[in-house]
RODO-2510 file (C-alpha; in nm, 4 decimals, decimal comma):
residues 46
     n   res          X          Y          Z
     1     x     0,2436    -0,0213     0,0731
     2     x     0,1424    -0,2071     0,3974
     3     x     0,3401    -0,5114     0,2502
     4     x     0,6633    -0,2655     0,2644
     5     x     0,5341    -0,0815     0,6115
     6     x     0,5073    -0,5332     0,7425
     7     x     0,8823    -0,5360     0,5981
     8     x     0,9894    -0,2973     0,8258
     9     x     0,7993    -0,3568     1,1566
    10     x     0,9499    -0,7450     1,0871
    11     x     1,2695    -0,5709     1,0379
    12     x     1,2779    -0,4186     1,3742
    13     x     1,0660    -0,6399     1,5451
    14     x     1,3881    -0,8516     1,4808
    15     x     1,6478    -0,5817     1,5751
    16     x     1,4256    -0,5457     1,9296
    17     x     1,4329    -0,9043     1,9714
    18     x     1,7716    -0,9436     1,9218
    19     x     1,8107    -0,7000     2,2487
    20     x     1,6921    -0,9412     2,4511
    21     x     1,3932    -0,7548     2,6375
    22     x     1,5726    -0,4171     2,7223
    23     x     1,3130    -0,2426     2,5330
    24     x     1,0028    -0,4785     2,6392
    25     x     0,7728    -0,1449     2,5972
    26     x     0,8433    -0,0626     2,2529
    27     x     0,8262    -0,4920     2,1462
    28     x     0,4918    -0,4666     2,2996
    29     x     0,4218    -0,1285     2,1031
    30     x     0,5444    -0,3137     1,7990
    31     x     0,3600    -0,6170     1,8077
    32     x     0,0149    -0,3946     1,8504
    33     x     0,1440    -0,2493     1,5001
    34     x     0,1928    -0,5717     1,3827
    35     x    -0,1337    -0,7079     1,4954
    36     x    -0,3267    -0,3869     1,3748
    37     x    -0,1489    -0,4186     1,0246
    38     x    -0,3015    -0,7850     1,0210
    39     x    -0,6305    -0,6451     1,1174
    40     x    -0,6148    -0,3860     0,8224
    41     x    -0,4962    -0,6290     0,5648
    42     x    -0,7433    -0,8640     0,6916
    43     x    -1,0255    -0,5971     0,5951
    44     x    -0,8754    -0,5335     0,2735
    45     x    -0,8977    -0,8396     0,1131
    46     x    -1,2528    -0,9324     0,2097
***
């Protein structure tokens, strides 16, 4: 499951990127998910 939920924050991490900044709010929001789904995953396979 947090493989698939990784998929998709990649997925629009791209799709953010790819507007160039106009949304520099919501790619900072995102890459908190994407650091807290490393942090989780991290935990899970100790």
């Amino acid at each position: 499951m947090i493989k698939k939920e990784k998929e998709r924050l990649s997925q629009l991490y791209f799709e953010l990127h790819a507007l160039d900044g106009k949304n520099t709010g919501r790619l900072q929001q995102l890459q908190k998910s994407i650091s807290n789904l490393r942090q989780k995953e991290e935990l899970m396979n100790e």
